[in-house]
N, C-alpha and C positions, 0 to 999 in steps of 0.2 A: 504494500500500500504506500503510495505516496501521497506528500503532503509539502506547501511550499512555504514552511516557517522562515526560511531565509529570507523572504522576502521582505520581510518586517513591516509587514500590513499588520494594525490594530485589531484588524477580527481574528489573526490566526493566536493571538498571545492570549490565551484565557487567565493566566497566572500571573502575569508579569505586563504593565503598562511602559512601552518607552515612547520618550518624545524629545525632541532635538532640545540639546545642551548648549548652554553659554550663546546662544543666538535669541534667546527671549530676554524679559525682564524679568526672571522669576529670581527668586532671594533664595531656593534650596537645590542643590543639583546633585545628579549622583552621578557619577563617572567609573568606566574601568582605565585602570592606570596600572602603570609599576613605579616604584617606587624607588628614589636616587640620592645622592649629595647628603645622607645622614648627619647633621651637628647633632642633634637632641629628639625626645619624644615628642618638640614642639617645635624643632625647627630639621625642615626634612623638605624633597620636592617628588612631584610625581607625575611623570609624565604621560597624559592622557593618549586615551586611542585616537582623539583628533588629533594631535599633534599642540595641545595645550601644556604650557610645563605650570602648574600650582604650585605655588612656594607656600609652604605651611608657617604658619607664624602663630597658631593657637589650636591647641587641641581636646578635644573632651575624652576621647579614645583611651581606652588604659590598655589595649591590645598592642604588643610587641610589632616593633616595625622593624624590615631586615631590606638592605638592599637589594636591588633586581626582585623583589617579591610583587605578583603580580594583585592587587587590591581592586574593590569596588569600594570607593567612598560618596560618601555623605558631606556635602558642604555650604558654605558660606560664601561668596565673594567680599574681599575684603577692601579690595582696592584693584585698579588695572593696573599693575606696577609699571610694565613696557608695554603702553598703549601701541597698538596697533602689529605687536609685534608675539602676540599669543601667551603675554605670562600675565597670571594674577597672584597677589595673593590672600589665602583663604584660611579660614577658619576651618576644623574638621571637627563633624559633631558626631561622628561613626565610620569606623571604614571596616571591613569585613575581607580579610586575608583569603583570598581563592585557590582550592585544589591548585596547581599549576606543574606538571612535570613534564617529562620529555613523551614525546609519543613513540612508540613501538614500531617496528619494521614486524609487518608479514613474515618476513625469512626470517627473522630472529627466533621469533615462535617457535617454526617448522623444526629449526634445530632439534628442540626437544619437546614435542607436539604435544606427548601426552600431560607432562610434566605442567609446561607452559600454560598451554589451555585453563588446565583445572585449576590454575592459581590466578589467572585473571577473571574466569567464572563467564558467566551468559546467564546471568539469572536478570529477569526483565524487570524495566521501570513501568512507573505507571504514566510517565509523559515524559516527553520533551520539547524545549524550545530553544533553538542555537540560532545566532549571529557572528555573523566576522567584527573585530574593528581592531584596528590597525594592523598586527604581526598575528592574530589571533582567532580562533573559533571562541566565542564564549557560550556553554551550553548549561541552561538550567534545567534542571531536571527536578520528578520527583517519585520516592519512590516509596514502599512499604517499611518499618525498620521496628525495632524494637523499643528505642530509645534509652535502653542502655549502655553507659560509658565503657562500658567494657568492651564493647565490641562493635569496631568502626568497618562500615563496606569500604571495600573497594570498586576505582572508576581508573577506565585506563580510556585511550583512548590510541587505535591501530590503522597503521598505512600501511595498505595493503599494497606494496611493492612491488608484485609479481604481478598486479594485474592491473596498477594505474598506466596511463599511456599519455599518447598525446594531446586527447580529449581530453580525459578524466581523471582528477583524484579519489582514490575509493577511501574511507575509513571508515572507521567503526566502533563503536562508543560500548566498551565493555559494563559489566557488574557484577561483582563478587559479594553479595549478602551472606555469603557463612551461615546459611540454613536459615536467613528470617525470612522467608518468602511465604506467602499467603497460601491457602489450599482451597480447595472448590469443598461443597460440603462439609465444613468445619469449621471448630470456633477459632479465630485468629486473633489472638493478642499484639497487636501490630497497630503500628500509626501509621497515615502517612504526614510525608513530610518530605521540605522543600530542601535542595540543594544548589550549589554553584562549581563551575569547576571549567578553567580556563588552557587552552592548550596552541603552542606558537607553533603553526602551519607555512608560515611565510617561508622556511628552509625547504618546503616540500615541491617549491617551482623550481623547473630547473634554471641554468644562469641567463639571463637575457630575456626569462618571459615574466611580466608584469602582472597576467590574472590568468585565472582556470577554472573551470568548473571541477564544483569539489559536490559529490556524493557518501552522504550521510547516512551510515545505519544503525539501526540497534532492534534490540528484543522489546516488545511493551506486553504487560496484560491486554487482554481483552475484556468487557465487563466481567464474565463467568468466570474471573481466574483462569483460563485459559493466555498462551502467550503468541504472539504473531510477530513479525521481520516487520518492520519501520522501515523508508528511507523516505531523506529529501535532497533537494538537489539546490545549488546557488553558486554565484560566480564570486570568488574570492580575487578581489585585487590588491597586489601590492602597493603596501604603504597606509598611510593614514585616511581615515573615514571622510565623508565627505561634512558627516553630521553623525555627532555623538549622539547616546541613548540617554536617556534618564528613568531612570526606573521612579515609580511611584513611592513616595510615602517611604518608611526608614525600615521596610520590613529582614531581617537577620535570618540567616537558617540554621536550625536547630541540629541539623546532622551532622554527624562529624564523619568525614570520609576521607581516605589515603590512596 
């Protein structure tokens, strides 16, 4: 089944609201960014998927900040510091540190298939919704979980090497639940519950080409607990967005995942 969340039409996001960043007059923005230039927990910068750099000069956050760490925050404008030239600086009233790791080659798997597999897992989400913006896929997802600290899923996310060409990028958005998964006729102690998780695709063009169609898949429930193959499809281009997102309202996700 296909579906065209890439496209970032407001009917396809049932979860999640964006609308274009730092080009209104609104007074609260949420951006994805990484984060750079470390002095203190209140003075740090992070450069947006526009291509915005935010100089932090005040922060409410008590959450650890580490460099190259990829973030969604929550902010303030505080001042245009270099009018005309993409920097402000802001207030941060929440940022929220994102999954962010390298993605997998296809052929690394194969190596040791049986092994490989069973540790990245295929156990199905109950949604998704992914966007590009700047170096990056960012896909939120959600899924079934226990809400026990003890025990965090995993999310990978796999290029499929052997079979992307000169059309297509293939990847595939893993999940490892360690047996919280839902069952059809039974009582499930399980929540669901929302996640985030960011992955740098921009190395996956090869030298000289600027954008690509990149094809998306993964496993989802179907109402019955039953599970079906996802995919969508969108053109990834290199570089920065044309227009950032802003998510709605300061909402945080409760799952913790590796």
């Amino acid at each position: 089944m296909k579906r065209n969340v890439f496209s970032l039409s407001l009917g396809v996001l049932s979860l999640f609201l964006f609308f274009s960043c730092l080009d209104d007059n609104e007074d609260i923005y949420v951006s994805y960014g990484v984060v750079q230039n470390i002095d203190s927990s209140n003075s740090y910068e992070i450069l947006t998927d526009k291509g915005n750099t935010l100089v932090v000069t005040k922060s409410q956050s008590s959450q650890s900040i580490e460099n190259e760490k990829r973030v969604l925050v929550n902010y303030e404008i505080l001042s245009d510091k270099d009018k005309g030239k993409n920097v402000y600086e802001i207030g941060v009233n929440w940022f929220y540190n994102l999954l962010s790791k390298p993605v997998i080659n296809e052929s690394y798997i194969l190596k040791d298939e049986v092994a490989r597999r069973d540790s990245i897992g295929n156990d199905p989400f109950s949604s998704i919704n992914a966007l590009f913006g700047g170096d990056y896929i960012n896909i939120n997802f959600e899924l079934w979980h226990s809400q026990s600290t003890d025990k965090k899923h995993m999310i990978n996310l796999v290029y499929d090497d052997l079979r992307s060409d000169a059309d297509t990028i293939y990847l595939r958005l893993y999940h490892n639940a360690y047996g919280e998964v839902p069952k059809k006729d039974s009582y499930n102690n399980l929540y669901k519950g929302l996640g985030r998780c960011s992955f740098k695709i921009s190395d996956l063009l090869p030298g000289g080409v600027t954008s690509k169609p990149i094809r998306l898949t993964w496993t989802q429930f179907t109402y019955n607990y039953d599970s079906k193959e996802y995919s969508d499809t969108g053109v990834f281009k290199l570089g920065v967005t044309d227009k950032e997102r802003e998510m709605s309202g300061g909402y945080e996700t409760y799952i913790e995942v590796r």
